[in-house]
N, C-alpha and C positions, 0 to 999 in steps of 0.2 A: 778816330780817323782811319778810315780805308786805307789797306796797302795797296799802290799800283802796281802789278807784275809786267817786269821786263824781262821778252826771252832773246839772251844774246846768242846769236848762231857764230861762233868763232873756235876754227880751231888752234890758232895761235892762243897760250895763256898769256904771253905780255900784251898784246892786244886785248883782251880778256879783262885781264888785272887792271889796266889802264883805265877800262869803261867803268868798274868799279871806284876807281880812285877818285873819277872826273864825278862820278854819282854824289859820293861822300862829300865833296866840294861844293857841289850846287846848292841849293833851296830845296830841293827834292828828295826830300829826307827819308819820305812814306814809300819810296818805290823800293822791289825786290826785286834782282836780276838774276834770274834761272839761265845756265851755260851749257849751252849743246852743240857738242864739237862736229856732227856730220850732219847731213840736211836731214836723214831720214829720222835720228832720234829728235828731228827741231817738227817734223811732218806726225809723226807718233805721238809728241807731249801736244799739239796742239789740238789731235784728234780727241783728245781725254778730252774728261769735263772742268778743265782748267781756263780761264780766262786774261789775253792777255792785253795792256795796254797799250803794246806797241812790240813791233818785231827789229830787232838789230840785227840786219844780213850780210855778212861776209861771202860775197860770189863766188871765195876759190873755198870749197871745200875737199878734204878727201874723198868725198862720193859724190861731188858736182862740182862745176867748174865753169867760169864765167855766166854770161846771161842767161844760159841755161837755167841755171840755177831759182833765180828772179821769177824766170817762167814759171817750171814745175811748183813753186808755193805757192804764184797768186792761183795756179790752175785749181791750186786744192782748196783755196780760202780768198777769193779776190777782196773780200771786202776784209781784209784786215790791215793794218796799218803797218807798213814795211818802211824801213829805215836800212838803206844801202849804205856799207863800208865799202868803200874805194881806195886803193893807191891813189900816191899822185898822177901814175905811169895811165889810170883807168878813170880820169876824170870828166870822158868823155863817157865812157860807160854809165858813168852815172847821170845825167843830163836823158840820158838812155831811158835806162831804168825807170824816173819820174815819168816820161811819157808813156811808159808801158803798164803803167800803177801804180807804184813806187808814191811813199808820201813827200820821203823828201832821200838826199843822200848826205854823207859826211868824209871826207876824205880824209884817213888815215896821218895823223901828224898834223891836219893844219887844224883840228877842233878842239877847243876847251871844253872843262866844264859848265859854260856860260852858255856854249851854244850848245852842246849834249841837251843841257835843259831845257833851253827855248824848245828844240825839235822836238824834245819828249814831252813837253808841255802841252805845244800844239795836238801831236797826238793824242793824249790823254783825253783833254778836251774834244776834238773829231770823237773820239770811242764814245765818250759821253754826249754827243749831240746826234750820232748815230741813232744809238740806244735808245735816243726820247722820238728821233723820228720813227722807229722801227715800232715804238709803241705804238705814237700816234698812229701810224700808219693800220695796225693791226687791230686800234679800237675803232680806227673811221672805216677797216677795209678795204685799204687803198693800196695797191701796190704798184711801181715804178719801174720802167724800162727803157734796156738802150740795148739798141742792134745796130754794128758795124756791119756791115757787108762789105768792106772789102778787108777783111779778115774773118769773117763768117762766125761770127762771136755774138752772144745776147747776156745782158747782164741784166739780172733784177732782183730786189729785194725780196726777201722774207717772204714779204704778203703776197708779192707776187706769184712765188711755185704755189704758195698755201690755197690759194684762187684758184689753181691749176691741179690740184691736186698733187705736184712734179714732185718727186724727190730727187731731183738734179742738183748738183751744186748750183752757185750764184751765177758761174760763167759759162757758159754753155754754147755748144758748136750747133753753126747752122741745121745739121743734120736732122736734130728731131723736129724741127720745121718744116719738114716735107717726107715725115715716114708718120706712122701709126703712133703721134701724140697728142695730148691735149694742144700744146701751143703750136701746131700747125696754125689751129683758128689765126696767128697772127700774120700767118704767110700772106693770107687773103688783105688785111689791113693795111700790111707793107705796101704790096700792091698801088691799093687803091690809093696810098699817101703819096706813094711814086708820080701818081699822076695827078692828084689835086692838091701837092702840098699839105695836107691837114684833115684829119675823119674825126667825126664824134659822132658817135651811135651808142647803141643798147641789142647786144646778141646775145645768142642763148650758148652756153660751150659744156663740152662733156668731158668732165675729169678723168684723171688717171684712172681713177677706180668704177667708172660706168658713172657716177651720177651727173645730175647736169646744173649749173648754178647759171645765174641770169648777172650779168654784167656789164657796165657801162662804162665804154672805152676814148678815148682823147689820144691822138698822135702826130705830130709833125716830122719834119724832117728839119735838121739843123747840120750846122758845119764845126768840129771842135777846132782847138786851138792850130793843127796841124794841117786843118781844112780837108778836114776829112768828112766825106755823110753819115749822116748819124740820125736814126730813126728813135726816137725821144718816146716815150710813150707814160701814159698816167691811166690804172684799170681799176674799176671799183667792184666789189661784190653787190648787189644789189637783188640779190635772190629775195630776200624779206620783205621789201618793197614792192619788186613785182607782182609775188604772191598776195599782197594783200590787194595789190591792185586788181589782180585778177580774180580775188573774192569778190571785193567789191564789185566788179562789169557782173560776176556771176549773180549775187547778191540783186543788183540791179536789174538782172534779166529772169531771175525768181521772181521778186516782187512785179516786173512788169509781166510777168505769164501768169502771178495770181490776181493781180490787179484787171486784167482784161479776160481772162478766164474763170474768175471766181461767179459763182451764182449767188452770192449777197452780193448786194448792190453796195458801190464803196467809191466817196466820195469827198470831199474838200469844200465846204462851203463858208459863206459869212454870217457872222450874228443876222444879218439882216437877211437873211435868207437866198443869196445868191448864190451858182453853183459856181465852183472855179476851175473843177476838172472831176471827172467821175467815169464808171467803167458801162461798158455795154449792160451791165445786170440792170443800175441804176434808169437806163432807159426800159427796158423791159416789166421794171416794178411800177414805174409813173405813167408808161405807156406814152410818153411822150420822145420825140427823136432828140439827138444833140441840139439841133439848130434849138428846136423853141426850148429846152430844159435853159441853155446858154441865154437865151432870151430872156426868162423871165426875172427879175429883180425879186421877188418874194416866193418861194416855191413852200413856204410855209402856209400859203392860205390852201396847198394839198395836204395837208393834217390838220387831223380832225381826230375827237371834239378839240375848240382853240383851247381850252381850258386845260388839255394835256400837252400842246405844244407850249403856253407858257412856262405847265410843270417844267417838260423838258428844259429851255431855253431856263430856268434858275437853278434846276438841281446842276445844271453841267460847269454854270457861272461861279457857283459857291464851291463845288466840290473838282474842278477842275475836268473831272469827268462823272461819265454814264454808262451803267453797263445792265445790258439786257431790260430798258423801256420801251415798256408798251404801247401804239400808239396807231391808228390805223390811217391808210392812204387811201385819197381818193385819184382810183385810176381814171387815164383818159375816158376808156368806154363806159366810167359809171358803175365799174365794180368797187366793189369794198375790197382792201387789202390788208389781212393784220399782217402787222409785223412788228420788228423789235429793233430795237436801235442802242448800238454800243458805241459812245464817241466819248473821243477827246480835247482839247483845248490847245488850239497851234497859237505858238506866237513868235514871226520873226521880227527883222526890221521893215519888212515893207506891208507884212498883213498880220491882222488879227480875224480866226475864227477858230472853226475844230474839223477834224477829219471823221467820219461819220462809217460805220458798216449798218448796212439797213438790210433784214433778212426776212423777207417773205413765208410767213408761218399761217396762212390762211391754210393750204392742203392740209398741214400738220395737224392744227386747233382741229380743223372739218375730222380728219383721220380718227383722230385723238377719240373727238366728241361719238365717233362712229365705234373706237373701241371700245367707251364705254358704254354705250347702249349696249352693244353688242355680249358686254360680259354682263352688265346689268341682266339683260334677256338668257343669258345662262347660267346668270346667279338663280334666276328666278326660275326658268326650268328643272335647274336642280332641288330648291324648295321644294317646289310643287311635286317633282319627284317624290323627294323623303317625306313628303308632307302626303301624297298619296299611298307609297309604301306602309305608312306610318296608322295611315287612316285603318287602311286592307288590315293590317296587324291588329289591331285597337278594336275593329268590328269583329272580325274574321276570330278573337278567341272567344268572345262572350256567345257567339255564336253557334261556337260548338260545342259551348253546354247547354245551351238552347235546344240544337239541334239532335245532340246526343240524349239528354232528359226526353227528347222527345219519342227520339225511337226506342227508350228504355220501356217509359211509359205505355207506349204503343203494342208490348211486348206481353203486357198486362190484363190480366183480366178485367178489362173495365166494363162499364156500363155501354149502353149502345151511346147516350148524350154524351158520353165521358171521351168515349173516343173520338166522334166526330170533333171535338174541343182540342184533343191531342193532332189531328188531324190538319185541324186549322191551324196549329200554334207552327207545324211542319213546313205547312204550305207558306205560310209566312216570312218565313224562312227561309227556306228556297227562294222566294220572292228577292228579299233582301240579300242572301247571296249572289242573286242574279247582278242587282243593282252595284254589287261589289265590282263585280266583272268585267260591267260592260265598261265603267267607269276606269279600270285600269288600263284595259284594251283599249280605250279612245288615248290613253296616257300616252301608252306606246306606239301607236300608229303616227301620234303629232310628234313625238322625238326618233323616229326613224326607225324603232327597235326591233321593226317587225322585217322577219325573215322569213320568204318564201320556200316552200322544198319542191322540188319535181321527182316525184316518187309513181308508179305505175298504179292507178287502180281500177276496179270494175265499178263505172259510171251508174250498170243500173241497182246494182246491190248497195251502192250509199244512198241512192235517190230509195229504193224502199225502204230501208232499214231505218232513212230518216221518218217517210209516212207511218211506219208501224211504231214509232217513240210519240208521236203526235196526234195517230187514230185515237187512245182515249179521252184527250182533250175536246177533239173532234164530235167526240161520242156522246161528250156532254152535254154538249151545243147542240144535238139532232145537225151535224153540218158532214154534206158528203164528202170524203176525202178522194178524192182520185190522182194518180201520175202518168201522162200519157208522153211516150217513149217516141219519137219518129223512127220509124224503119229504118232510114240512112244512117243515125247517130251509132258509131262506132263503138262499140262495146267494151274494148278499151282504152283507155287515153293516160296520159302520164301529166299530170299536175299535183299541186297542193291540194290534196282533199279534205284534210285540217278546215283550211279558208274555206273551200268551197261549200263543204258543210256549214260551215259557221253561216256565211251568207244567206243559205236556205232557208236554216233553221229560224233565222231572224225573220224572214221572209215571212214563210208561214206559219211562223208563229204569230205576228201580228196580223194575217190573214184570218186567223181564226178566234183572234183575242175581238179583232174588230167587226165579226160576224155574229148573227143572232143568229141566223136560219141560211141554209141553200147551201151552197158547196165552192170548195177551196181545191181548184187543181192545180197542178205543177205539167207543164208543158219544157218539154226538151227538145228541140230541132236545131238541125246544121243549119248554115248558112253558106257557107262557102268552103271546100279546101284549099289547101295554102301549102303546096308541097307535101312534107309529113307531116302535117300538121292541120287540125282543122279548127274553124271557128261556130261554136255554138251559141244559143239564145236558149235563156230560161227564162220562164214565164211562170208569174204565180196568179193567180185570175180569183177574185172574190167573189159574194153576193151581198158586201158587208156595206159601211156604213155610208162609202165613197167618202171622197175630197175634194172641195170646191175647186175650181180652175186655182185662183188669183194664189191657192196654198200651196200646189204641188214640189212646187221649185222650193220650198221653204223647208219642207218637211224630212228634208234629207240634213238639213243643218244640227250641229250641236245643240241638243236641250230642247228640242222641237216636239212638242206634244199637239195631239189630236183632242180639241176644248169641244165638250157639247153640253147645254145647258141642261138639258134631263139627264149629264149620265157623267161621273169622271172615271178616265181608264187609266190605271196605275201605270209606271213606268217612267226610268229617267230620259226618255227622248234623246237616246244615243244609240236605239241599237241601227235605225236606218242610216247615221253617223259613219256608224262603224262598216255597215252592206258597203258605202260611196267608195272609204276609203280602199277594204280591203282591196272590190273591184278594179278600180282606178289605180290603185300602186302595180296591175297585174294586168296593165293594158287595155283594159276592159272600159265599159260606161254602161252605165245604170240609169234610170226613169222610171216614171209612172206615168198613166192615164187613168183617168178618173171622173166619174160625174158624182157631183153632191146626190147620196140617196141609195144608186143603181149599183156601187162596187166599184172594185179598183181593178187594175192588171199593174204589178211590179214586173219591169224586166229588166236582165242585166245580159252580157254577149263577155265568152272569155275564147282566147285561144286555147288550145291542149296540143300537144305531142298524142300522136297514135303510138299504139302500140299493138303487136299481135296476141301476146298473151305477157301476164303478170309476171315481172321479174318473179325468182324464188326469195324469201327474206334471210334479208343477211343475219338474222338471229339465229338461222338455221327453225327445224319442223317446230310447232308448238307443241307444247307439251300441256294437258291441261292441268290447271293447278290441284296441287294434293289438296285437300283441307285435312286436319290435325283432327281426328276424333274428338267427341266432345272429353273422353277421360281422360286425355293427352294431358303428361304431367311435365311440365318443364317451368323452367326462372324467368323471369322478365325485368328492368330496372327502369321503370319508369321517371322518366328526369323531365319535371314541369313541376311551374314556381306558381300556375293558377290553381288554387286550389277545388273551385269545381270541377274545372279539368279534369284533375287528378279524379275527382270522383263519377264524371263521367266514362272514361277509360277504364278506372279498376272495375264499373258496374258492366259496364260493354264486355269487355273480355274474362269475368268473372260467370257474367251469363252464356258465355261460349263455349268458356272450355274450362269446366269442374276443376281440374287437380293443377292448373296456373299458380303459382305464388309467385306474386305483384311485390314489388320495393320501390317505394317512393323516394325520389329524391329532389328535395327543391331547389336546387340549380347545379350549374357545373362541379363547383367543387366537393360539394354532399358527394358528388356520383362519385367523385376520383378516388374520398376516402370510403367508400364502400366498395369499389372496386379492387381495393388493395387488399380488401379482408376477405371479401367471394368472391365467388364465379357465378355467372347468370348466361344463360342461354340467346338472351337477345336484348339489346337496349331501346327502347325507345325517347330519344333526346329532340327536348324542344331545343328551337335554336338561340332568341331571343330572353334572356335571363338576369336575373341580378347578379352577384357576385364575379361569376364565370358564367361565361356562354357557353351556349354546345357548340360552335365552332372549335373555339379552346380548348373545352373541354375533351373531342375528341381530336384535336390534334397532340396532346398530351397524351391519351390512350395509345394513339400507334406509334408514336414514337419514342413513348420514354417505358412503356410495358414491360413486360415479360411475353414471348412469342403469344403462350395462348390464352393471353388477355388483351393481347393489342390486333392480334388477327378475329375479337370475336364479330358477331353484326351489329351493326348500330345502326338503325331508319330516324331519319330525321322528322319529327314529326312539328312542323309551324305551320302560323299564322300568315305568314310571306311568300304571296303568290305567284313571286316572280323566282322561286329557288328550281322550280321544275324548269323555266326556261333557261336562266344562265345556268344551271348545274355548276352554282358556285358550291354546295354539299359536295360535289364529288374532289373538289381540291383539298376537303378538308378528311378524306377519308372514309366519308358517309359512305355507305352499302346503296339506300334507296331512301324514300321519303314516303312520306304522308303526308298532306296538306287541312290542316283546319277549315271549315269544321270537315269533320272525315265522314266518308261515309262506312259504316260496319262492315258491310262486305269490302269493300277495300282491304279494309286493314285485316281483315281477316287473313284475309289471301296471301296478304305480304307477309305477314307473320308465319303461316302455314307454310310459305312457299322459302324462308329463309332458315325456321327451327328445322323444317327435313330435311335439310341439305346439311 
């Protein structure tokens, strides 16, 4: 059983002893009486964390003295339970007392033990029904008030300051009601009850500490027993409530901004296909407005095939929902719409269907099917790449023991029939290397790879230099070669002369491939100037086989050959392919005229830049190449895994240069571990190889070496005709290249031109 503490305020001990005595007498066995002879040590033990069940106040103390006294405690503790001792002489003080707070009083001499107890009983009881309101109160967050004004006093509970954030005692002066408090808010409410007898609202109020809670307030005015006003009040916290309320309006106003803003259409319908409410997208996908979508009772006979809207309509039935089916719409104007449809199954009390997102994936599927063509067509250009790369590689090495053998041979003293056979076997050759070329260069012109240069050169020293490479062909044929210059044409011009040559050369070459007899001229005239800049026409004019009308336009196409039934003329029917492109990517346009029989004329018209005289070359002067005495004694390490190769190259350069010692090595790593053991003067490294490539191979040389083994030369020597243009050799440390098949003099030179240095 709990002990009730009672604190007697007396400084009389027979008074004292008495209250004692009358305790031991009653029922009230469990109670303890704590005695505190001056108010302050009664204000001190009550400030601790002591608890008591009721207070016994004697008015006259040594440090207080009548009603005074009464006051000063409840100031400090209004809600505690005070029990006044009286004289007989102060009976009226006591009657006092109870209206000022006071639970009850007892007048010295006229009370028992009988009634001690009843009064402390009561009390007890008050402190313990207190105690359950002040819970209740603090688990429902309710707190209680009263405001006298005509003593300018506010009393409230617990929950009450805790609402407020206040650390005010219970009873508190008007004051902080109209200065910088939280309960000012209630000034405004007095007010308003002043004048309508009674408020109940919901306001927002700012605590002691800055923060703000939401609370919902009830207040009247009453009259207590003395008829006095008395403003009553009852405040609830409701902070929790609000807030979720005002999730929810937010929540509500999310869903309605993506509900009327979403681009999936989204919508509420019935098994039977009715719409019940849907967003703007949904008219946009159907192509139909609200009025007729709202109209129609079956909006399912717009999906199609029915055989996927039944799927639909059971997978959603059996599995409650669908996510991501396929299904397509038929729009108002007659378009097809794929799309995809994710739903679910509503059921309240007044409807049964499901709520549906329907998302338009026609552009997407179109897009999709457009990337994959798209990489398809670049898968495939890449193929045909490596697959041509691969070809040039594959032809271009058997080639150069072909071609090699050949000029060994040619070297020889053969018979007069022997030669002409070597001769042939050359020319063959060339031939086919041709057919390598043009085929690559059509490669490149269709995947963009071709880059123009504008570089300054003398216009009539390439036009001759090209008739003097073509006059013995010419010569063959009994066909007159001529190049006629106009007077106007500019002497210098600045373009690609690379192209420009190429174009020619194609030109009249097949000028003279397609002539038996009469003459092949080259015509150069302006046409216009254009600033600094002027535009020419070239002209190649035949006496050869001509070309029917209904062909000309054809003959510029890929794979396009000239068919005569007495005569077939070799060639892959790319190189006037190749004249269309180069012209055309360089501004230019290209034709022919022609009569079946009488000859042709090819022309093509390009711009050029003038110039006055020829830049100097940024290589600085030429220097003409040394060639190496035939006695010339130095190393070489020849690194190639073909072995006619190897035996074309050892006989080439063995027939050059007398005192050479040749070191074979058949692929990258042979050369690495002979390079560790000698020194060689010069490497020739194929690129393409078994174990180790010459890539590897010489990126291992310069960077894992000793200075002067990793600084020595190394020319790359492959079958890969694209290594001169990307000068992908030079990332790898290469010095220079040789291309398959080689031709002698080339490599001579390179070789000559890198051992003297």
């Amino acid at each position: 059983m709990s002990t009730n503490k009672v604190l007697l305020v007396e400084d009389n001990p027979g008074d004292a002893r008495l209250v004692e005595i009358y305790l031991l007498e009653s029922d009230l066995q469990n109670c303890e009486v704590v005695n505190k002879v001056t108010l302050a040590d009664a204000i001190a033990t009550l400030e601790s964390t002591e608890e008591f069940a009721a207070i016994l106040l004697d008015l006259t103390l040594p440090d207080s003295r009548g009603f005074e006294t009464l006051e000063r405690l409840l100031a400090k503790f209004p809600q505690k339970n005070i029990i006044v001792l009286t004289g007989f002489a102060d009976k009226e003080m006591g009657l006092r007392a109870v209206k000022a707070g006071a639970q009850d009083f007892l007048v010295k001499g006229a009370f028992d033990s009988e009634l001690l107890a009843k009064s402390l009983r009561f009390s007890i009881e008050r402190t313990k029904v207190l105690k359950r309101l002040e819970e209740t109160q603090r688990i429902a967050n309710i707190g209680t008030w009263e405001y006298f004004p005509d003593t300018e006093t506010l009393n409230g509970t617990d929950e009450f300051f805790r609402i407020f954030g206040h650390t005010a005692d219970r009873l508190v002066t008007v004051q902080p009601l109209v200065s910088d408090c939280p309960l000012q808010a209630l000034k405004a409410i007095h007010d308003e009850v002043t004048i309508s007898g009674s408020v109940k609202q919901d306001l927002k109020i700012k605590q002691a500490g800055g923060a703000y809670r939401y609370v919902s307030v009830q207040c009247q005015l009453r009259y207590d027993e003395n008829n006095d006003l008395v403003y009553q009040g009852i405040i609830q916290d409701i902070t929790d409530r609000k807030l979720a309320e005002q999730e929810v309006v937010k929540s509500r106003e999310r869903y309605q901004e993506i509900f009327t803003q979403s681009k999936d259409a989204l919508f509420i319908c019935t098994f039977s296909g009715k719409f019940i409410d849907f967003n703007q997208a949904t008219e946009d996908v159907f192509g139909y407005t609200r009025e007729e979508l709202l109209a129609m009772n079956d909006t399912f006979q717009l999906y199609y095939p029915r055989e996927r809207k039944n799927e639909f309509l059971l997978k959603l039935k059996a599995h409650k929902a669908v996510k991501d089916f396929d299904i397509n719409i038929a729009h108002k104007n007659m378009e097809v719409r794929e799309c995809m449809m994710t739903a679910t199954i509503v059921v309240t009390d007044d409807f049964i269907g499901y709520n549906c997102i329907l998302r338009d994936v026609t552009e997407l599927r179109q897009a999709e099917k457009i990337r994959k063509a798209r990489d398809l067509a670049r898968q495939g250009t890449q193929m045909k790449e490596q697959f041509l790369a691969s070809i040039s590689h594959e032809m271009r090495t058997p080639m150069n023991a072909i071609f090699g053998m050949s000029n060994l041979l040619a070297q020889m003293n053969l018979a007069e029939e022997q030669q002409g056979l070597v001769q042939n076997i050359k020319n063959s050759s060339e031939m086919l290397l041709g057919i390598v070329n043009d085929i690559l260069e059509i490669s490149a012109i269709q995947n963009g790879k071709v880059v123009f240069e504008n570089m300054p050169f003398d216009l009539a020293e390439l036009v001759n230099n090209l008739a003097s490479v073509m006059q013995y062909k010419a010569e063959e044929k009994d066909i007159y070669l001529q190049v006629i210059i106009a007077p106007d044409v500019p002497l210098y011009i600045s373009g690609d002369k690379l192209r420009l040559n190429q174009v020619l050369f194609n030109l009249v070459g097949n000028a003279i491939k397609f002539t038996d007899g009469g003459f092949v001229k080259i015509f150069i005239e302006k046409l216009h100037d254009i600033g600094s800049s002027v535009q020419l026409k070239f002209m190649v004019q035949d006496t050869g086989i001509g070309i029917s009308e209904d062909k000309i336009e054809a003959i510029f196409e890929t794979f396009t050959r000239i068919l005569r039934k007495d005569r077939v003329y070799e060639g892959t029917g790319l190189g006037l392919s190749i004249c269309k492109n180069l012209v055309e990517l360089q501004g230019g346009k290209i034709g022919a005229t022609s009569s079946y029989g009488q000859g042709s004329t090819f022309f093509f018209d390009l711009i050029f830049e003038t110039t006055e005289e020829l830049a100097p070359s940024s290589e600085g002067p030429q220097v003409p190449v040394f060639e190496l005495p035939a006695d010339a004694k130095f190393s070489l390490l020849l690194v190639e895994d073909h072995k006619m190769n190897q035996l074309v190259a050892r006989k080439t350069l063995e027939r050059k240069w007398e005192g050479i010692k040749i070191t074979i090595a058949d692929d990258g790593q042979a050369a690495l571990d002979l390079l560790r053991e000698h020194e060689y003067d010069i490497v020739l490294m194929d690129i393409q190889m078994p174990v180790m490539d010459g890539y590897e191979a010489t990126k291992i040389i310069r960077d894992s070496f000793p200075p002067d083994r990793a600084n020595m030369i190394i020319l790359a020597m492959t079958a890969h005709a694209h290594v001169a243009k990307d000068g992908k050799y030079k990332e790898y440390g290469m010095d220079d290249f040789v291309l398959k098949p080689f031709e002698p003099t080339e490599l001579f030179h390179k070789i000559s031109k890198y051992v003297k240095q």
